[in-house]
C-alpha positions in Angstrom: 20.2 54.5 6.3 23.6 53.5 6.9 22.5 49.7 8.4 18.9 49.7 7.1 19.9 46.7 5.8 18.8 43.6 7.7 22.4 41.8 9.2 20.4 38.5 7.7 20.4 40.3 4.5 24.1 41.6 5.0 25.1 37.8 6.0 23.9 36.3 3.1 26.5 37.4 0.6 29.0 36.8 2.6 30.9 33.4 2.2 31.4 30.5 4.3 34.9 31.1 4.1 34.6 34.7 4.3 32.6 34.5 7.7 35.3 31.9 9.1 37.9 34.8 8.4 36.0 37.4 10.2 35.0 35.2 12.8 39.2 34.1 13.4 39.9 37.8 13.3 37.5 38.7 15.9 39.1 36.5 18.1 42.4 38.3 18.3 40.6 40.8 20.1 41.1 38.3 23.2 44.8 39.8 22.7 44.7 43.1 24.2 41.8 42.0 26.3 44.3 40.1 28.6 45.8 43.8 29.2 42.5 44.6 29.9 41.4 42.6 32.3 44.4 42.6 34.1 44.9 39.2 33.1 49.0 40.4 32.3 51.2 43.6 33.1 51.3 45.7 29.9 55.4 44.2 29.5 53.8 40.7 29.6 51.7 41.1 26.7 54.6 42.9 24.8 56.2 39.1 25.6 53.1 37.5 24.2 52.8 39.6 21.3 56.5 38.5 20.9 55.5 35.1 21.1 52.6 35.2 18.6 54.3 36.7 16.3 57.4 34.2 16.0 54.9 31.3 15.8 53.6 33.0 12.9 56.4 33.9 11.6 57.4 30.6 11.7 54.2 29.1 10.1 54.4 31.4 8.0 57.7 29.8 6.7 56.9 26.7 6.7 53.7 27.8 4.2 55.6 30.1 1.6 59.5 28.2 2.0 58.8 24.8 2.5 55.7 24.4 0.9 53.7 23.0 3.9 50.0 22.6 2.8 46.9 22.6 5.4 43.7 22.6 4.4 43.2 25.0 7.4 44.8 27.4 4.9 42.2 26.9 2.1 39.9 28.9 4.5 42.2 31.5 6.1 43.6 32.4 3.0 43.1 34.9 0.2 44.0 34.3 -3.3 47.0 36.9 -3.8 47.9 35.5 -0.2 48.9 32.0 -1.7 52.5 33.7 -2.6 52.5 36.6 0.0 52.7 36.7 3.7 49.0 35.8 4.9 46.4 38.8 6.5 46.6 36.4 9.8 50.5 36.6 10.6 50.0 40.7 9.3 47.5 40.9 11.7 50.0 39.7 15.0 52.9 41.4 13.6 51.3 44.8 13.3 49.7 44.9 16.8 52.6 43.6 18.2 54.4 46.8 17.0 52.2 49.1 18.3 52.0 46.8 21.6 55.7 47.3 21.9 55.9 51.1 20.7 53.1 52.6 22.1 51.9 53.3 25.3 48.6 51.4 26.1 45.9 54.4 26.0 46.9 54.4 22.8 47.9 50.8 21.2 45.1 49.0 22.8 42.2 50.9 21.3 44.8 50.9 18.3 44.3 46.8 18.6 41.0 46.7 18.8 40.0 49.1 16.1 41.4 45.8 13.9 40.0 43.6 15.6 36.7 44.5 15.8 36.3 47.2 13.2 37.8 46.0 10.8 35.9 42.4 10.7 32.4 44.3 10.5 34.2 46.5 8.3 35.0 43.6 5.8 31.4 41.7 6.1 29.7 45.1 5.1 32.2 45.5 2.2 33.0 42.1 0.7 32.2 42.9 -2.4 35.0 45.1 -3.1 38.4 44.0 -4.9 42.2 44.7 -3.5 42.8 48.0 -4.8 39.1 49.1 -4.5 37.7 51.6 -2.3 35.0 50.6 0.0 31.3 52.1 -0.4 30.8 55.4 2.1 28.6 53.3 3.9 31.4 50.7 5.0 33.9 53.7 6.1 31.2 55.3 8.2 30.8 52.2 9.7 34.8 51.4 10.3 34.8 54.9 11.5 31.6 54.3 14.3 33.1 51.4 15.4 36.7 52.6 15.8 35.2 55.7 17.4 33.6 53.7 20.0 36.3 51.8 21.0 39.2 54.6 21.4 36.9 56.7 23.8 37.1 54.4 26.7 40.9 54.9 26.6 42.1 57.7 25.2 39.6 60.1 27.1 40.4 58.8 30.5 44.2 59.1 29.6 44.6 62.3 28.2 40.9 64.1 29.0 38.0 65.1 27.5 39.0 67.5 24.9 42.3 65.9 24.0 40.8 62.7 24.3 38.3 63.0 21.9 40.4 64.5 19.4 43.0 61.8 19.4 40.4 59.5 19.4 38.7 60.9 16.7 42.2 60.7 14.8 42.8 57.6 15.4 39.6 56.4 14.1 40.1 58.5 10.9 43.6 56.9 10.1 42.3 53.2 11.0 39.7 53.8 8.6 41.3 55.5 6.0 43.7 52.2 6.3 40.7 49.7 5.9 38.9 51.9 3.4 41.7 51.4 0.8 44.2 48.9 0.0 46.6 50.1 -2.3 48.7 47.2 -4.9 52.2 48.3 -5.0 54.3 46.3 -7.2 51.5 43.6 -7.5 51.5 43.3 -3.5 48.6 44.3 -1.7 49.1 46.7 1.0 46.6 44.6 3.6 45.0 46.2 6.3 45.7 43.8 8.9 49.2 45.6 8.7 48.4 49.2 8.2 45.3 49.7 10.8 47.3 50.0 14.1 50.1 52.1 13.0 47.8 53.8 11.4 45.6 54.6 14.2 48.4 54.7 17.0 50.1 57.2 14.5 47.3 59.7 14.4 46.3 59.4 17.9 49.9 60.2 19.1 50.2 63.1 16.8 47.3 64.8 19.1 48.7 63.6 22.2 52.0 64.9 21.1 50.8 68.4 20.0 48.5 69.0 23.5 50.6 67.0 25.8 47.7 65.7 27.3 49.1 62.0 27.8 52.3 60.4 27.1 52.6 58.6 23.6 55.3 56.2 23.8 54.9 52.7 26.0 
């Protein structure tokens, strides 16, 4: 069974520091939720995403350049993230792409398939090393998850039929992003980055080929 497995049982090798992670990147799902809830216009949150990603960007300076050390970054930080861009300012930069390209039937689900799949995604298969593909049960998983959250958008956009093909793609691409992270000249290719386009990528394609909703934002 694919989560016979007690979530006690899952939990329990699953670090400290690991849980923190997932737990932080959960929380980004609070992102596209202001879209959501109508909380901001869909231009307002392309201005936040803005926002979030130049204070990154800007931590993210201060970390790797001027050699700012916080012990907040013992915990959100990988190993082969000590020299690299970290997962966390990945994480804003790539949704705010898709935020600012996409239209939002297709980027929010696109958003959320990260922030939510992704993080169950990563306690089911911590195990795994950069480079590793994750066990068949993990991807069905990612792939359930991502499922779930692209219907609620992309069916009422674009229709049943349509909908539920380019939701079905888009789950496939995110997962296929989270299921494998690929070292290319000793940099890993993290999913924080590649799980949005991905998705958005795959679900336009359909929408593109049927016409059933617009693509673009």
């Amino acid at each position: 069974m694919l989560l016979s497995q007690p979530l006690s049982g899952v939990l329990s090798g699953v670090s400290q520091s690991e849980l923190r992670r997932r737990l932080v990147h959960a929380s980004g799902t609070g992102l596209p939720l202001l879209y959501v809830l109508e909380f901001v216009t869909w231009t307002q949150l392309g201005s936040v995403m803005l926002l979030a990603s130049a204070i990154a960007a800007a931590l993210e300076f201060f970390r790797l350049v001027v050699g700012l050390e916080w012990s907040i970054y013992d915990n959100l930080t990988r190993s082969y993230e000590q020299s690299n861009v970290a997962g966390y300012a990945l994480f804003v930069f790539s949704i705010t792409a898709v935020v600012l390209v996409f239209a939002p039937h297709v980027a929010v689900p696109a958003a959320l398939m990260l922030t939510i799949g992704d993080p169950i995604s990563g306690v089911l298969g911590t195990t795994r090393e950069a480079g590793e593909p994750k066990r068949l049960r993990t991807l069905v998983a990612m792939f359930v998850v991502c499922l779930a959250v692209s219907l609620p958008f992309l069916v009422p956009a674009a229709g049943v039929a349509a909908g539920l093909a380019a939701s079905v793609a888009a789950a496939l691409g995110a997962t296929l992003a989270d299921g494998f992270k690929p070292v290319l000249a000793g940099y890993v290719v993290d999913d924080n980055l590649s799980i949005p386009p991905a998705a958005s990528v795959a679900a336009g394609v359909v929408l593109a080929v049927t016409g059933a909703a617009p693509v673009f934002g």
